[in-house]
ZAMARGU-4260 file (C-alpha; in steps of 0.2 Angstrom, whole numbers, plus 5000, padded with zeros to 4 digits):
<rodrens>
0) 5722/5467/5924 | 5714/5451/5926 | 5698/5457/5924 | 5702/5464/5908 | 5709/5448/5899
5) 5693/5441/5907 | 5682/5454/5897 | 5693/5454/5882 | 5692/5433/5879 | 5675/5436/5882
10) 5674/5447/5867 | 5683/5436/5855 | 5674/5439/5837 | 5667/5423/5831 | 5655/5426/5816
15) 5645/5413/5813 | 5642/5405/5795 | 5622/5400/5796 | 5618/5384/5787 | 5614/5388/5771
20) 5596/5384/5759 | 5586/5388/5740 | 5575/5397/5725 | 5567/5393/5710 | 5577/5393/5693
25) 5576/5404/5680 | 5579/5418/5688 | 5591/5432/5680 | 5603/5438/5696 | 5610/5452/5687
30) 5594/5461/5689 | 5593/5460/5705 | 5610/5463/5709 | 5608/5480/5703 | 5599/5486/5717
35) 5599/5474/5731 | 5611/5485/5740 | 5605/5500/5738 | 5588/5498/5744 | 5595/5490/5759
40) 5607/5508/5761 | 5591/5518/5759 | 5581/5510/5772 | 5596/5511/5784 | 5598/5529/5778
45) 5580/5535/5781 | 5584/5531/5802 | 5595/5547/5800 | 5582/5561/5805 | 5593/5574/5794
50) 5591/5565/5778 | 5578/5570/5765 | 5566/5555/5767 | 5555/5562/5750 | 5569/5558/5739
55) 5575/5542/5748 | 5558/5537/5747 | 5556/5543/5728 | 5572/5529/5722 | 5567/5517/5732
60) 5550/5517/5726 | 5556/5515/5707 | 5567/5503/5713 | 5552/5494/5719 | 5542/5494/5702
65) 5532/5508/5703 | 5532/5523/5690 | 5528/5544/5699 | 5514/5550/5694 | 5504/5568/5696
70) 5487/5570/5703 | 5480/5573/5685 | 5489/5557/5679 | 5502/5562/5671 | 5516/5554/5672
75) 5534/5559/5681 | 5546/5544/5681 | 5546/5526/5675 | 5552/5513/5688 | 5571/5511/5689
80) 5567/5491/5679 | 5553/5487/5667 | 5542/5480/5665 | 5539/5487/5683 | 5523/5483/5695
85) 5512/5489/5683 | 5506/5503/5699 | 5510/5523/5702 | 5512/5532/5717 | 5510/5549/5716
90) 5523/5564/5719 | 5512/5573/5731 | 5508/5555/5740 | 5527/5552/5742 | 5527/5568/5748
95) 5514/5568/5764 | 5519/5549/5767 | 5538/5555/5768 | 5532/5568/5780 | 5523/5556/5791
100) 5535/5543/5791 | 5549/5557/5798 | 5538/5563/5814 | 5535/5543/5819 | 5516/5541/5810
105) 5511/5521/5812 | 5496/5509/5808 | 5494/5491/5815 | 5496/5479/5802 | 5479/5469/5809
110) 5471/5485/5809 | 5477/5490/5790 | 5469/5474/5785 | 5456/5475/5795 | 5450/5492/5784
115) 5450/5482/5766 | 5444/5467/5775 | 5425/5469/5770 | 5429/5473/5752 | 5438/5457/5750
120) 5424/5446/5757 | 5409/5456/5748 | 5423/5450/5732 | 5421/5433/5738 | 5438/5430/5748
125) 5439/5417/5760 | 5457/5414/5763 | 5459/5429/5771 | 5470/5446/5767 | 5482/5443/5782
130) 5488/5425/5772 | 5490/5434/5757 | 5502/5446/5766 | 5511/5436/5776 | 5514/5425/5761
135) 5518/5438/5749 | 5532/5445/5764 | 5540/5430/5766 | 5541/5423/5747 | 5542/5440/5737
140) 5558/5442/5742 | 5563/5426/5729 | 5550/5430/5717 | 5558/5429/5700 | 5550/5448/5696
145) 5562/5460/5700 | 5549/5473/5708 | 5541/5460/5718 | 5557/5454/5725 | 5561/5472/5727
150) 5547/5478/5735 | 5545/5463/5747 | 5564/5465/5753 | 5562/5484/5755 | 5544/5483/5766
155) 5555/5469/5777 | 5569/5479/5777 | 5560/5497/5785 | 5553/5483/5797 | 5572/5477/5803
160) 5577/5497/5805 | 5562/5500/5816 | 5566/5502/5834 | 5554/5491/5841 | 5559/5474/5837
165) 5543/5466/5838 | 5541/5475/5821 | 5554/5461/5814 | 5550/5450/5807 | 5532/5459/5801
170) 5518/5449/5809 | 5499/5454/5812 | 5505/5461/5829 | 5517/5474/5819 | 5517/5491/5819
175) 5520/5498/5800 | 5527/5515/5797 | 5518/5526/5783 | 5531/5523/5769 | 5526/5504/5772
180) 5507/5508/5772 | 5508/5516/5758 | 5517/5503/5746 | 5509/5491/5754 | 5490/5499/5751
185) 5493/5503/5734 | 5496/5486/5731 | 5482/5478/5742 | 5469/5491/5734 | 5473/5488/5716
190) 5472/5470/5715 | 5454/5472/5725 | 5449/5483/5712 | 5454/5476/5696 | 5442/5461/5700
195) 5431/5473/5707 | 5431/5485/5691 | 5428/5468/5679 | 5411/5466/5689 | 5407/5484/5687
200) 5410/5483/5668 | 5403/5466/5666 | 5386/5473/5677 | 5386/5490/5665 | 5389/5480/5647
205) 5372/5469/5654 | 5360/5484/5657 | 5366/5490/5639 | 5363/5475/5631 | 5344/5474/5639
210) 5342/5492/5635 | 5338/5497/5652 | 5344/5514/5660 | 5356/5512/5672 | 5352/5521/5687
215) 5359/5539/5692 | 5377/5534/5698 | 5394/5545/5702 | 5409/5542/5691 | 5422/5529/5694
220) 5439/5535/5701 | 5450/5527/5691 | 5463/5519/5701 | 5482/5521/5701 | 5486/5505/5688
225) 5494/5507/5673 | 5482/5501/5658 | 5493/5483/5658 | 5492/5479/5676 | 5486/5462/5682
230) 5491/5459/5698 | 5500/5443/5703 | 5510/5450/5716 | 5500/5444/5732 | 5490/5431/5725
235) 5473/5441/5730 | 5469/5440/5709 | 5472/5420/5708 | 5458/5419/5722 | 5444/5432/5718
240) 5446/5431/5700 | 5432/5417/5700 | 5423/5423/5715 | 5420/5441/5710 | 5401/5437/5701
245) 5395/5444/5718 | 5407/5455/5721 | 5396/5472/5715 | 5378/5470/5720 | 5373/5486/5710
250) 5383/5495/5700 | 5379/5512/5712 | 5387/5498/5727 | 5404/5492/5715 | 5410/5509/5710
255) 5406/5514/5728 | 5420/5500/5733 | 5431/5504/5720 | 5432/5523/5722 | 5434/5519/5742
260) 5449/5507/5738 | 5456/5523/5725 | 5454/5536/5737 | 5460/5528/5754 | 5478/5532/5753
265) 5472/5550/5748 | 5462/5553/5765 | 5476/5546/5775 | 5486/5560/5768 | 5475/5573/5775
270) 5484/5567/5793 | 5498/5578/5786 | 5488/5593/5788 | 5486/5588/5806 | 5501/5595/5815
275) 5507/5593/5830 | 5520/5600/5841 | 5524/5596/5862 | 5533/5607/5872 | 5538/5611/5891
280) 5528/5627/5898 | 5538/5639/5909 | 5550/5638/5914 | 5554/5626/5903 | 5566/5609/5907
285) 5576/5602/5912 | 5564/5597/5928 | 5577/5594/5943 | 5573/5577/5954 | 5579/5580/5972
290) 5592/5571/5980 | 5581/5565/5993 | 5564/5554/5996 | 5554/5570/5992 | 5546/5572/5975
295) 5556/5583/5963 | 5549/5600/5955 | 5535/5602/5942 | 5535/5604/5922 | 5520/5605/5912
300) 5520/5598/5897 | 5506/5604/5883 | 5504/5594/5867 | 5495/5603/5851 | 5486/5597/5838
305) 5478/5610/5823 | 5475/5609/5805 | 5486/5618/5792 | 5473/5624/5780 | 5484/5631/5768
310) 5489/5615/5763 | 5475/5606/5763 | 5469/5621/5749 | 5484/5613/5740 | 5479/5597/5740
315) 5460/5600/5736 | 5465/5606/5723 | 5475/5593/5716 | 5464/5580/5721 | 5446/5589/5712
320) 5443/5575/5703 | 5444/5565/5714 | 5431/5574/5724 | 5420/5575/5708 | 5419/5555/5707
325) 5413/5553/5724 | 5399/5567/5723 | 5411/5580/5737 | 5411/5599/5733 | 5423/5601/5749
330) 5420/5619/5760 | 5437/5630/5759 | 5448/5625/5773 | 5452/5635/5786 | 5467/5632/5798
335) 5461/5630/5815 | 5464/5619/5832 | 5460/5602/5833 | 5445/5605/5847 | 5440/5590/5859
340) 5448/5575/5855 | 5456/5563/5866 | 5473/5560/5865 | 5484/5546/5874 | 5500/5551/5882
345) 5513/5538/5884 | 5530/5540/5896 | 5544/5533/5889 | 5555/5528/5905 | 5558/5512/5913
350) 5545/5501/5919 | 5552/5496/5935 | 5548/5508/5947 | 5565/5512/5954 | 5572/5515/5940
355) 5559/5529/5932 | 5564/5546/5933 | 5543/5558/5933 | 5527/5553/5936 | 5511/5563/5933
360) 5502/5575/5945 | 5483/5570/5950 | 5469/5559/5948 | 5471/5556/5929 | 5470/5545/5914
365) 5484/5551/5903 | 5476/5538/5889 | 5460/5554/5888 | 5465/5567/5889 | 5456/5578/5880
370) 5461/5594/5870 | 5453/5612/5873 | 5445/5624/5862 | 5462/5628/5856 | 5467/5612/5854
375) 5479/5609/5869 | 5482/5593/5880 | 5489/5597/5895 | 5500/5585/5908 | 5508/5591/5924
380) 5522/5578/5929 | 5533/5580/5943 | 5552/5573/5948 | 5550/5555/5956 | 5556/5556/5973
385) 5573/5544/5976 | 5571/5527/5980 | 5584/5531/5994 | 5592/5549/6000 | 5609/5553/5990
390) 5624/5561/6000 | 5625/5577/5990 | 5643/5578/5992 | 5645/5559/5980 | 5633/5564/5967
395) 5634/5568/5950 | 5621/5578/5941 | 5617/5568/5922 | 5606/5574/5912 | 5593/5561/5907
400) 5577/5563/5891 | 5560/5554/5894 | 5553/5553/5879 | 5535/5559/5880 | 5524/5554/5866
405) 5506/5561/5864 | 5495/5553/5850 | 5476/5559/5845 | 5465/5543/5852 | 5462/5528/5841
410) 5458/5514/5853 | 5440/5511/5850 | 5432/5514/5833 | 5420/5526/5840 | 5435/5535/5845
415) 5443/5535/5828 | 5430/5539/5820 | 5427/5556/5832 | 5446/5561/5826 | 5441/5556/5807
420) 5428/5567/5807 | 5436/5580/5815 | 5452/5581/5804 | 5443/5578/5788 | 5428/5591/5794
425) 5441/5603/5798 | 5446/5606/5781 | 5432/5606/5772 | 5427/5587/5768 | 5407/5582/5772
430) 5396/5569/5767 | 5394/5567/5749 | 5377/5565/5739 | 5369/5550/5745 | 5382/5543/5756
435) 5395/5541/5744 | 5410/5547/5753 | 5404/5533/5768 | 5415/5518/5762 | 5427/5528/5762
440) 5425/5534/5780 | 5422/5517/5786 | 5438/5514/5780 | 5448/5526/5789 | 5438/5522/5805
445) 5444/5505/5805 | 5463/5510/5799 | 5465/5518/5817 | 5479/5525/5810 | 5491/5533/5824
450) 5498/5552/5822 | 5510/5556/5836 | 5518/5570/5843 | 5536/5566/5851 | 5544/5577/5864
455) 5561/5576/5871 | 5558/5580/5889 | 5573/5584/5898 | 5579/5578/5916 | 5594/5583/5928
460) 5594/5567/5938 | 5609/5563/5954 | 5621/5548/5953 | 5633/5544/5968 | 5649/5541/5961
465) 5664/5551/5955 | 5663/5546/5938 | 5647/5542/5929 | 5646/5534/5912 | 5634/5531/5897
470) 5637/5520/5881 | 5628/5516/5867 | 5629/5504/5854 | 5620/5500/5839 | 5624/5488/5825
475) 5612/5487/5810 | 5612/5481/5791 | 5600/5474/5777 | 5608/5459/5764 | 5599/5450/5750
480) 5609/5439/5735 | 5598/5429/5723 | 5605/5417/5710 | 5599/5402/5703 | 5610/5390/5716
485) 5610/5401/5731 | 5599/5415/5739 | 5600/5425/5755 | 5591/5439/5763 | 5598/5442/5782
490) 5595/5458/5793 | 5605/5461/5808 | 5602/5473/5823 | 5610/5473/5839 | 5610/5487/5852
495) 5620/5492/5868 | 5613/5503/5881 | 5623/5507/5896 | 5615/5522/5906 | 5621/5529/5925
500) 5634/5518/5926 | 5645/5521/5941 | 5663/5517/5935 | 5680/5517/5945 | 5695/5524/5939
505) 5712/5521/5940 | 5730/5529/5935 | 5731/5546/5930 | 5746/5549/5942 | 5754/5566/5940
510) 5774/5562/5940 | 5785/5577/5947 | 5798/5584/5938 | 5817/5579/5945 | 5829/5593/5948
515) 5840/5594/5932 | 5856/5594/5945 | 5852/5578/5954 | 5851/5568/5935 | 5866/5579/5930
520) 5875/5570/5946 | 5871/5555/5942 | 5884/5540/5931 | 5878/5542/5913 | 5872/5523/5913
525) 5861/5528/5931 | 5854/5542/5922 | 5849/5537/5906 | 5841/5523/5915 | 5834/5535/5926
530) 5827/5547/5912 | 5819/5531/5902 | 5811/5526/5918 | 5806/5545/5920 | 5799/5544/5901
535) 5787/5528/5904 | 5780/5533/5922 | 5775/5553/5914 | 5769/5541/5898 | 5759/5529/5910
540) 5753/5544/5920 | 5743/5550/5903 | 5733/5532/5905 | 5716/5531/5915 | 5704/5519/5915
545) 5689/5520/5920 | 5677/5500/5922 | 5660/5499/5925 | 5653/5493/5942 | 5636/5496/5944
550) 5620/5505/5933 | 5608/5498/5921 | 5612/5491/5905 | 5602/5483/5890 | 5606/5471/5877
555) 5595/5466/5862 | 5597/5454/5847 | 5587/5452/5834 | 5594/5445/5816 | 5583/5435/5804
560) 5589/5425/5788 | 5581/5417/5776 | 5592/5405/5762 | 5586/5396/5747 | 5596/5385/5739
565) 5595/5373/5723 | 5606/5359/5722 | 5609/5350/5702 | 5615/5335/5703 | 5606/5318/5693
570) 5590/5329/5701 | 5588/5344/5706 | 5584/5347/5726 | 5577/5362/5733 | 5581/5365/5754
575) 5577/5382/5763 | 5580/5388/5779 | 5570/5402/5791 | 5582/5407/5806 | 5580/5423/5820
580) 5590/5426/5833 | 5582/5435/5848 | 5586/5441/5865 | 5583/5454/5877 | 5592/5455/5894
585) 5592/5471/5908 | 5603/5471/5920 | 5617/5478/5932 | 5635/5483/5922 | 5642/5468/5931
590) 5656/5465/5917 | 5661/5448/5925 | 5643/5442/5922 | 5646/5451/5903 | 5637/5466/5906
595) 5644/5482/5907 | 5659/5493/5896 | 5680/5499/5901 | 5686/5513/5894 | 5704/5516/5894
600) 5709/5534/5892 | 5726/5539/5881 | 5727/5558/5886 | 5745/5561/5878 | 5735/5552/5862
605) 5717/5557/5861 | 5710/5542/5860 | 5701/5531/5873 | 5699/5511/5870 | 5681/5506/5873
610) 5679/5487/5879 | 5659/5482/5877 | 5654/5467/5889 | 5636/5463/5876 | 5629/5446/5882
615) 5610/5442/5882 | 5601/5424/5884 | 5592/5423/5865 | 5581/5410/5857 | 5589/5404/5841
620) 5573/5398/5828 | 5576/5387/5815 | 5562/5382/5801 | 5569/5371/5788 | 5563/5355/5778
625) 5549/5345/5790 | 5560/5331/5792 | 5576/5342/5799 | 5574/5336/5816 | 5585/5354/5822
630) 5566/5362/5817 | 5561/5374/5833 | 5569/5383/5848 | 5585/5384/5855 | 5590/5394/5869
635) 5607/5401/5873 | 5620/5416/5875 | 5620/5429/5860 | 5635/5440/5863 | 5634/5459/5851
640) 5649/5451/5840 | 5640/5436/5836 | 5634/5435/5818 | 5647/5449/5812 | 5665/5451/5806
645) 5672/5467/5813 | 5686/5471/5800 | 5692/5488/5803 | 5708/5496/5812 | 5696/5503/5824
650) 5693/5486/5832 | 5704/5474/5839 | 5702/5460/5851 | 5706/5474/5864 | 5690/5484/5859
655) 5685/5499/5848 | 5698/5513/5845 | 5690/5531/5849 | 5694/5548/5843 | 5694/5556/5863
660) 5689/5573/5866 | 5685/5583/5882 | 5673/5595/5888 | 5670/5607/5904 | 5651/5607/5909
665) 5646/5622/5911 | 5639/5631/5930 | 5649/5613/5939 | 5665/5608/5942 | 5664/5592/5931
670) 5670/5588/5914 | 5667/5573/5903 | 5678/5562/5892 | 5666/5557/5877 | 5668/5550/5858
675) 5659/5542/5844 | 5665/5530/5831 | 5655/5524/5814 | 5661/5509/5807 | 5659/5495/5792
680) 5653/5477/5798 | 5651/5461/5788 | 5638/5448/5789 | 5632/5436/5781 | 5634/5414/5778
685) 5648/5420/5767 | 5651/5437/5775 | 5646/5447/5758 | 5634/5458/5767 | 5641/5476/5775
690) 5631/5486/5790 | 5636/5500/5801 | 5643/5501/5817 | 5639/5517/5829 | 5646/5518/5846
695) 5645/5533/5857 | 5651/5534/5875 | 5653/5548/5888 | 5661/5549/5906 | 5655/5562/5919
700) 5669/5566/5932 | 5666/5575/5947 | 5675/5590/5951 | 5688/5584/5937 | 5701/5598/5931
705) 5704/5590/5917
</rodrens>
């Protein structure tokens, strides 16, 4: 019991109200009001594998400024606000790029940039694309256009919902899923053309003048801007506006550039046609590890990669103009396997060696594996022997998944550019007339944009112990206010990951029933007290709890805020703040060292009471005015609670409140107590902002009746 009023003080909430900062006057908050929370909602939303990412992606998208178009142009929806971004995305593009964005499709930021790099400096950049991103990221967000803002927010807020954390906040070194790609592409590409398409025009209106015959050329894709767009959002048209004399050396060379930058969120789309799938030959999983030193059994595991030529017809078809432009009269194409291409195989288990559950079979480099003529990759893994030999009489079997990700090579150029042109050779696309299609290539070499296939492989591992447990916790939520005096944009997400944990029970004492003659003999006063004492011991008796004392548990924190404020008084003073919170910590579920979880079990009630012991050692950053001598690093203890209000009946200082329920499982004489609970949390430095709370725990009991 002391233990537990240990763990509980341990747990006290104590939200935290970050110092506040600024933005720039002028600035209408209604309009952003409006949809401030719903774009945070979506993004949180589109983490749910069973919602339907197009139409998610469709509203946020008009949130953002940009208007739907079709192929042909024509026009579907206006952005939710106008005047919008002055840019279109198309249905069929939302389309592809939804798809791609559900089955885990990602590019490297560095490497997005790297692809429109050489455009920008043949436009006479010199500052440098990753600057004007990085700004346009961090200051969108309080721009006074409502799409800027918009769009800004939303791109940071996918990165706060990605599982990685070192996508938050985006730098150079993160990883952007497709549905930021995109938005982000459309935006980069446009403001390169605009200058681009002013040099072309300029260049053509010259040759007419001097009555000279412009020589043969292809037609000029005509871009995805409205007929008013003028850029402003990044900053990339303040800088080449006045460098773009040399921007187009011929006209043949500008409209080269400028049907590259048109079409290069078109051929990214024809990695939907690529489709993969993994799955675990005969006789299938669960792979058994043995209880012993020896290695386990054998599963292999084949990873297939083909083209779906029906819908690459489809979007041929759609897309003929666009083909026209560049000189491309593509074949018909066929469905067919993906032939010879590497692929890289990554194992997603721990990486202590103890602790990982397969390993592969063979001399082999599961980074090349290439595919066969029916575009298979094949891996053989087997069950890791035990770092030590398990009584088989203490165990507990625990079915465990490795996640298994196979992706199509993209490490070195030369490899991408083998998988380019075997994607886009499979369905139908060759060179055009005089190398037209070849800026476009290039661009897609560099992209190296990643197409994974992710398999859920299944393992039935051994724990000693009679009760084995599993928790998981994840917090997450998006918040953005803009006014005149104060602004705010904060994004929370903390997880919880106990696994194997070996927890000891107690109580669940069965209470005999008296003989009703021996009460009956008793003085009235001796038997009612006897009957009440009889009531509280069956009552007790319905209680178990169950504390962690050994497994592996994981903690991370990672929260970012960023506060403008503007302060009126004889002047006018402007202060902002940049703060993240980060920490990562693995270790045993000790829960006096603040690791670990206790569940209390009510069986007359159906309800357990879960108590999470979530502490990590974080850095705390804080950017602020120069002269703010509290500017840089601080390290200290991050607990799960910090930074939130829990306000729901479900959660006391005792812990979270769980709806219990209880199953046999199936060929053993175990069961398992298990429950989830999805909850509201507040955040914030005045606690306006609302996330979601998911816990889910299980406990594996061995030869338990019930």
């Amino acid at each position: 019991m002391n233990l537990s009023l240990m763990l509980l003080a341990a747990m006290a909430v104590s939200p935290h109200a970050p110092a506040t900062t600024p933005i720039s006057p002028k600035i209408q908050p209604a309009l952003f009001q409006q949809s401030e929370d719903r774009l945070g909602a979506v993004a949180l939303e589109l983490r749910n594998e069973k919602s339907d990412a197009k139409a998610l992606f469709t509203e946020a998208a008009r949130l953002c400024g940009f208007a739907i178009w079709k192929e042909d142009r024509t026009k579907v929806a206006d952005p939710v606000s106008t005047p919008g971004l002055g840019l279109a995305l198309t249905d069929s593009e939302i389309a592809a790029y939804a798809k791609m964005y559900r089955r885990g499709d990602h590019v490297a930021l560095t490497d997005l940039l790297s692809a429109l790099e050489p455009t920008y400096k043949d436009l006479g950049g010199t500052r440098g694309l990753a600057i004007h991103v990085q700004s346009f990221l961090t200051e969108g967000p309080f721009n006074a256009r409502k799409p800027v803002s918009n769009l800004a927010t939303f791109l940071n807020q996918l990165a706060a919902n990605h599982d990685d954390d070192a996508d938050n906040p985006i730098t150079a070194k993160s990883n952007l899923d497709a549905l930021q790609a995109l938005m982000l592409m459309r935006v980069l590409t446009e403001e390169l053309a605009l200058p681009l398409r002013k040099s072309i025009a300029k260049q053509k209106s010259q040759l007419l003048l001097a009555n000279v015959i412009p020589q043969p050329q292809q037609t000029e894709a005509p871009g995805w801007a409205e007929d008013a767009f003028a850029g402003g959002i990044t900053g990339l048209i303040g800088e080449l506006g006045n460098a773009v004399g040399g921007g187009a050396k011929s006209i043949t060379d500008g409209i080269g550039k400028a049907n590259a930058l048109a079409s290069i969120s078109k051929f990214i789309m024809t990695y939907s046609f690529l489709k993969g799938e993994a799955k675990v030959e005969t006789p299938g999983d669960p792979l058994i590890r043995t209880k012993d030193t020896s290695a386990g059994d054998t599963r292999t595991v084949v990873a297939k990669f083909y083209i779906d030529g029906t819908q690459a017809t489809d979007w041929i078809k759609d897309n003929r103009k666009l083909f026209n432009a560049i000189g491309l009269d593509p074949d018909v194409p066929k469905s067919g396997p993906l032939k010879g291409v590497e692929t890289a195989w990554e194992v997603g288990q721990s990486r202590i060696n103890s602790k990982q559950l397969i390993q592969y079979k063979g001399q082999i480099d599961i980074s090349k594996i290439k595919t066969n003529d029916q575009g298979e990759a094949r891996v053989t893994f087997e069950g890791k022997p035990q770092p030590k030999k398990l009584d088989p009489r203490s165990v507990v079997a625990v079915t465990k998944t490795v996640w298994i990700t196979v992706t199509p090579q993209v490490k070195s150029t030369e490899m991408q550019q083998d998988f380019v042109d075997a994607v886009t050779g499979a369905i139908g696309l060759k060179e055009g007339a005089a190398g037209l299609l070849t800026p476009a290539m290039e661009m897609l070499y560099r992209m190296k944009w990643n197409t994974p296939v992710i398999l859920p492989f299944h393992v039935r591992d051994w724990v000693e112990g009679k009760n084995v447990g599993q928790l998981t916790l994840e917090i997450r939520g998006n918040g953005r206010e803009i006014s005149n005096e104060h602004s705010e944009i904060f994004s929370v997400s903390h997880t919880v990951n106990c696994t194997d944990i070996v927890m000891e029970a107690s109580g669940g004492t069965a209470i005999p029933d008296l003989d009703p003659n021996i009460l009956n003999a008793l003085p009235p006063e001796q038997r009612k007290q006897m009957e009440e004492g009889l009531k509280k011991a069956r009552e007790f008796s319905n209680l178990r709890m169950f504390t962690s004392k050994s497994g592996d548990c994981q903690v991370t924190f990672n929260d970012q805020q960023t506060v403008k404020n503007v302060f009126r008084a004889c002047t006018e003073e402007k202060t902002s703040s940049f703060k993240t919170w980060k920490g990562q910590r693995q270790g045993d579920a000790n829960l006096d060292n603040g690791l670990g979880f206790m569940v209390s079990v009510d069986m007359a009630k159906k309800q357990a009471l879960v108590t999470i012991a979530g502490v990590t050692e974080g850095v705390f950053h804080f950017e602020s005015d120069p002269k703010n001598s509290s500017n840089g690093d601080q390290k200290g203890g991050l607990r799960y609670t910090d930074n939130l209000k829990i306000d729901d009946p479900a959660f006391t200082n005792n812990g979270f409140t769980v709806p219990l329920k209880q199953t046999q499982i199936r060929e053993s004489n175990d069961s398992n107590f298990y429950g989830t609970l999805s909850i509201p949390v507040k955040f914030g430095s005045k606690l306006q902002f609302t996330g979601n709370l998911l816990l889910s725990f299980s406990i594996t009991r061995k030869g338990a009746a019930n």
